[in-house]
C-alpha positions in Angstrom: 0.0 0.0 0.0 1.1 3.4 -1.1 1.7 6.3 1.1 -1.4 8.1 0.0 -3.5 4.8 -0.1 -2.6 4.8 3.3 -3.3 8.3 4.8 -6.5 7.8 3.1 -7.2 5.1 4.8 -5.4 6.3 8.4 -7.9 9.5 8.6 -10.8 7.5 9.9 -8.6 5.9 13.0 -9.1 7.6 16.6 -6.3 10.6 16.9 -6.0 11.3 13.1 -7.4 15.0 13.8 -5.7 15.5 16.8 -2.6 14.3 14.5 -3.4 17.0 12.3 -4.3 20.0 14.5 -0.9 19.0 16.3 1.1 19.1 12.7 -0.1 23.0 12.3 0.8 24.1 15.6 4.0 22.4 15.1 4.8 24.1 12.0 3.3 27.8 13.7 5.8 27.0 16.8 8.9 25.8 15.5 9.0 29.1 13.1 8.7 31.1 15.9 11.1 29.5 18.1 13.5 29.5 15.1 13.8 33.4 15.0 14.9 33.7 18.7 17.5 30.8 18.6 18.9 32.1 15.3 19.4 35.3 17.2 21.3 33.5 20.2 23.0 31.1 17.7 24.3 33.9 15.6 26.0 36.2 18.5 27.6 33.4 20.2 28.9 33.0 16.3 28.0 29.1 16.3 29.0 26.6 13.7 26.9 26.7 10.8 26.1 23.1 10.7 24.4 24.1 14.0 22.7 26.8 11.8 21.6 24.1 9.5 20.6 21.6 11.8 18.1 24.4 13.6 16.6 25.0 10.4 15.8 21.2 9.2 14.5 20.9 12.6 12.0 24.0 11.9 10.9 23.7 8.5 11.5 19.6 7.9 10.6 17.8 11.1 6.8 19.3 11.5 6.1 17.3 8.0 8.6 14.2 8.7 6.5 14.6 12.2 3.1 14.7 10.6 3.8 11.9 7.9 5.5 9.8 10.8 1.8 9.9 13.0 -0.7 9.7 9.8 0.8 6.6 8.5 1.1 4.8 11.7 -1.2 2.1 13.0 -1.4 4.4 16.1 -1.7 7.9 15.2 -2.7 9.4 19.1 0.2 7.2 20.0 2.8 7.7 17.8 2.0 11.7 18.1 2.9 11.7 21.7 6.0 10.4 20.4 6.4 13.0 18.8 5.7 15.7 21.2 8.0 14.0 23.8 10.9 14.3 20.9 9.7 18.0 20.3 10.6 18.7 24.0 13.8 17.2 23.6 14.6 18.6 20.5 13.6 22.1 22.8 16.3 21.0 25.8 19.2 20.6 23.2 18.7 24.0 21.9 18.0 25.5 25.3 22.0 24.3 25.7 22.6 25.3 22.4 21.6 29.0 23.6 23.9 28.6 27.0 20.8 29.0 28.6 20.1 32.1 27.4 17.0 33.2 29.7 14.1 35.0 27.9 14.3 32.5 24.9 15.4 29.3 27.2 12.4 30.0 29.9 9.5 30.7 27.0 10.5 28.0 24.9 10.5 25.5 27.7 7.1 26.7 29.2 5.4 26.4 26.3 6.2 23.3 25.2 5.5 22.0 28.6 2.3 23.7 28.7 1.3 22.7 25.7 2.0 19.1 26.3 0.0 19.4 29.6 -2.8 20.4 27.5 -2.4 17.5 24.6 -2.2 14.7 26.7 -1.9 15.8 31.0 0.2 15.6 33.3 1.8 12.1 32.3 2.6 13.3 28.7 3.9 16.3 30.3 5.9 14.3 32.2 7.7 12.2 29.7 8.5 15.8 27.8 9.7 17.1 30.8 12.2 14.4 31.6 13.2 14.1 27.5 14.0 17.8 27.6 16.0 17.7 30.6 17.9 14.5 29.2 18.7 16.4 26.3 19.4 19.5 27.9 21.6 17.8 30.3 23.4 15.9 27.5 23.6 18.8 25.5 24.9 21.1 28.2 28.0 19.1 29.5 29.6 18.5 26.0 29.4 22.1 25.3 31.2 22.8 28.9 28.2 24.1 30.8 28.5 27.4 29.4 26.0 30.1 30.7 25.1 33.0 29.1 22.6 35.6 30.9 22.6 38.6 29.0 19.3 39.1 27.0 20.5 41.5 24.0 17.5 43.5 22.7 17.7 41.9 19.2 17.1 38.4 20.9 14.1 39.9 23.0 12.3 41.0 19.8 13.0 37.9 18.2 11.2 35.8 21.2 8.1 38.5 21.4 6.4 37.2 18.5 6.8 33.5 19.9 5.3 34.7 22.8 2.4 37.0 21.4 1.4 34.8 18.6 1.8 31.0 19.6 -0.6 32.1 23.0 -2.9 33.4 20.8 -2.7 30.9 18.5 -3.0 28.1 21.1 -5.8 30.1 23.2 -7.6 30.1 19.9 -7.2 26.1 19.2 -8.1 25.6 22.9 -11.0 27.8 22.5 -12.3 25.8 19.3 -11.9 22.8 21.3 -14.1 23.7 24.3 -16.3 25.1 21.8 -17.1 21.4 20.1 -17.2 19.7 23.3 -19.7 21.5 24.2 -22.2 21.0 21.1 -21.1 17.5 21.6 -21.8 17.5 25.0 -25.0 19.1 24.2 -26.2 16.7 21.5 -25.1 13.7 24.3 -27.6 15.1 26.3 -30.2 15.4 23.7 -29.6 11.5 22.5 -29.7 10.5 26.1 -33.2 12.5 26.4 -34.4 10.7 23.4 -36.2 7.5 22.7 -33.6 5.0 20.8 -36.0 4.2 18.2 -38.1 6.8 17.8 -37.5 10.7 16.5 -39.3 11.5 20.2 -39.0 12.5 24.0 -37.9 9.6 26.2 -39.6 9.0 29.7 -36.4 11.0 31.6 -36.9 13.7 29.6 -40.9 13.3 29.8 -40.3 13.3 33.7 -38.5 17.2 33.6 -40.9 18.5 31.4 -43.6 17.5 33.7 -42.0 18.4 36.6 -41.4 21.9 35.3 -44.9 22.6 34.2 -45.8 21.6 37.4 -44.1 24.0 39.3 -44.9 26.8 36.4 -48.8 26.1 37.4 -48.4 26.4 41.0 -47.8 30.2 39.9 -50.0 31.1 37.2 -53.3 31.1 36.6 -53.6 28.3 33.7 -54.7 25.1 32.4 -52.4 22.5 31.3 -53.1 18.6 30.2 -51.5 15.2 30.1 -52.4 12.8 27.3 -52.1 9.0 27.8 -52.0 6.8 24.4 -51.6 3.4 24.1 -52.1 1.3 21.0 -54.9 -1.1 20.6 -54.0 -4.8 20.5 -50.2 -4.0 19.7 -48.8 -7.4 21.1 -51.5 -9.2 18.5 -49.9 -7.2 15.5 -46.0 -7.9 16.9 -47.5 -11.7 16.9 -49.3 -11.9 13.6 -46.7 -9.9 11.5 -43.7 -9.4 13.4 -41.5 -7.1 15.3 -40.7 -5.0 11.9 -43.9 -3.8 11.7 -44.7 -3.3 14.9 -41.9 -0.9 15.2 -43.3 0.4 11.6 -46.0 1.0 13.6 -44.8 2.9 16.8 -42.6 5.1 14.4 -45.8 5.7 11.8 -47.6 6.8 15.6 -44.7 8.5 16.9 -44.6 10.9 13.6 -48.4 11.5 14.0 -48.1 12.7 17.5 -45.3 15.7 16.1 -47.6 16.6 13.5 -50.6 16.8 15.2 -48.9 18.6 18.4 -47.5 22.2 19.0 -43.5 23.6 19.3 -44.0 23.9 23.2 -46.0 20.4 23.7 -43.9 16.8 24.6 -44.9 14.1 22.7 -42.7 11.0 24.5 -42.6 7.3 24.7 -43.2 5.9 28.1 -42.2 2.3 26.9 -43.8 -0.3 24.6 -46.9 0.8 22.9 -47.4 3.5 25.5 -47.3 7.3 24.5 -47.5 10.9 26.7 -47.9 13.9 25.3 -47.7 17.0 27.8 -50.0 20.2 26.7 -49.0 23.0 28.2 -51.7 25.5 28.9 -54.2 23.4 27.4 -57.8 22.8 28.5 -59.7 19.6 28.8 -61.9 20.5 25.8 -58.8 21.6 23.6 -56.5 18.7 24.6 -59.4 16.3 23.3 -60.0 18.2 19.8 -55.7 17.7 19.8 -56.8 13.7 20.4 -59.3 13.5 17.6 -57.0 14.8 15.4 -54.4 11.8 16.1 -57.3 9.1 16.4 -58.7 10.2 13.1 -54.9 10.2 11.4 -54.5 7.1 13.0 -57.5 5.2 11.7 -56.7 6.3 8.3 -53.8 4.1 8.4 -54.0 1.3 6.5 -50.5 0.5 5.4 -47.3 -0.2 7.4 -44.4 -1.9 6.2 -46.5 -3.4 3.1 -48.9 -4.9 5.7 -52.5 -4.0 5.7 -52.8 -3.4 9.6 -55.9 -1.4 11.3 -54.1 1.3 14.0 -57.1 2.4 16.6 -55.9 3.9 19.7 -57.2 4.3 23.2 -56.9 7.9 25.0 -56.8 9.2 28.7 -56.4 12.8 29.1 -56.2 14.4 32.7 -55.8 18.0 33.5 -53.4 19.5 36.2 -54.3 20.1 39.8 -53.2 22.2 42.7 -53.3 19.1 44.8 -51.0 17.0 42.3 -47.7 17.3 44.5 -45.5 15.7 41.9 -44.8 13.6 38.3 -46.5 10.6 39.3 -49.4 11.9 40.9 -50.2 13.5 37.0 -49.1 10.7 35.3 -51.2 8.7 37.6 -54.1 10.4 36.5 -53.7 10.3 32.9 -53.1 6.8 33.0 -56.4 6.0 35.2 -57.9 8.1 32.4 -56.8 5.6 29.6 -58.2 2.8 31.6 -61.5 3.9 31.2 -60.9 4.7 27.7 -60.0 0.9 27.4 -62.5 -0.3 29.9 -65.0 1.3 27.6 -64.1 -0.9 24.8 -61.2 0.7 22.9 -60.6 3.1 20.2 -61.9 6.4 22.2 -61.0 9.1 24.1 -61.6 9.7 28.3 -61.2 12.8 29.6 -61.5 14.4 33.5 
């Protein structure tokens, strides 16, 4: 398999973006740390091998870095190899620079700090002691030379490392946090959902419910509960299968979001059973809202290429003062339905 064959293949494996995101702040950081240890490497009038070897390790390694993590097996893995060699290539030039303090000090905490950030304290670890190896190693063959001045051409040549790669990271971090929260969001709105149906789960049912509750404890206003349940369900799950009895709950399910309002919650409670919560609704309104789902309902003759009769059974109970919590409405909703069943099916109980 070909290189490109392969990245192709390696951008759907866990740590491929983070591979990538990591290659462009690579490139953005070793250009910047170039310009101040060029300064320092040109006034202590270093080799130019040195010279050579800072540049391949600013403008060649990002790439041999990026291509090195996208085409392995392990991409998250083999880019906190990388990293760790990022902070060791940062000790050897920090000895390079004889320690050089403005440039040695901002290079070293942000590469530190941005480890911390790409994989915690362990991965931060592991840099830490790589760049202290190599700093170490560094140091002692070139005599432990220490050089404190800061010369003003070498402190502009480390401000833009430190204005632009904060801002640059601060900006990543803050795209980050931003889709982990829309993620987060839509984790919460899965979990909130039935898992199959397009519609409000029972938890989700439960807050609504609760809510509205405590909303009519302080206004003035009607508000109803709507129990459904499907006639004779288990008989069409027997006679024609679970396909189109789930056919069926998802035809019922789509007829309770088209015959309800923005601010009502349709839900499932489980098995055949459906709520839907009408906010400041009456009695006589919440039962018109009922005839319109009985009457889509009965027109269906047709799920899943079976012929199958849908009639449904309907309790509807309005809110009370004295209803203390959830269960006390569902309660009521539910005795409802079982005197729209006890009735003999396919109608609608209010009270």
């Amino acid at each position: 398999m070909n290189g490109i064959d392969k990245l192709s293949k390696n951008h759907r494996l866990p740590g491929y973006r983070f591979v990538k995101r990591m290659y462009l702040m690579r490139i953005l950081g070793t250009f910047l740390c170039f310009i101040p240890v060029l300064s320092v490497l040109i006034e202590h009038q270093r080799s130019e091998w040195l010279m050579l070897l800072l540049a391949l390790n600013a403008f060649v390694w990002p790439t041999f870095a990026w291509r090195r993590a996208s085409l392995s097996a392990t991409p998250l893995a083999t880019e906190h190899q990388n990293l760790v060699l990022d902070a060791g290539a940062g000790g050897f030039w920090i000895a390079m620079m004889a320690v050089n303090p403005l440039p040695s000090v901002v290079i070293a905490t942000i590469l530190l700090a941005d480890r911390l950030a790409a994989g915690g304290f362990q991965l931060m670890k592991k840099a830490a002691i790589a760049m202290l190896v190599a700093f170490l190693a560094a140091w002692l063959m070139q005599g432990m030379a220490v050089n404190a001045f800061v010369s003003q051409q070498t402190l502009f040549a480390t401000l833009p490392l430190i204005a632009i790669y904060v801002i640059a990271l601060s900006v990543l971090t803050n795209n980050i946090a931003t889709r982990l929260r829309i993620k987060s969001r839509e984790l919460e709105r899965i979990a909130m959902m039935d898992p199959l149906l397009d519609i409000a789960n029972r938890r989700l049912l439960e807050k609504r419910i609760d809510h509205e509750l405590s909303q009519l404890q302080q206004a003035c206003r009607e508000s109803a509960l709507m129990f459904i349940d499907i006639d004779n369900f288990k008989e069409v799950n027997d006679r024609f299968g679970h396909k189109v009895g789930d056919a069926m709950l998802a035809t019922v399910s789509q007829i309770l979001h088209l015959a309800t309002r923005p601010t009502d919650t349709p839900a499932r409670l489980g098995g055949d059973e459906f709520v839907i919560l009408l906010p400041n609704t009456t009695i006589e309104e919440a039962h018109v809202v009922a005839g319109r789902i009985m009457y889509a309902a009965a027109v269906m003759d047709d799920v899943a290429e079976e012929s199958v009769k849908c009639t449904l059974s309907i309790g509807i109970a309005g809110a009370t003062r004295e209803m203390g919590n959830v269960t006390d409405w569902l309660q009521a909703a539910d005795n409802a339905l079982y005197q729209a069943k006890r009735g003999g099916k396919n109608r609608i109980f209010a009270h």
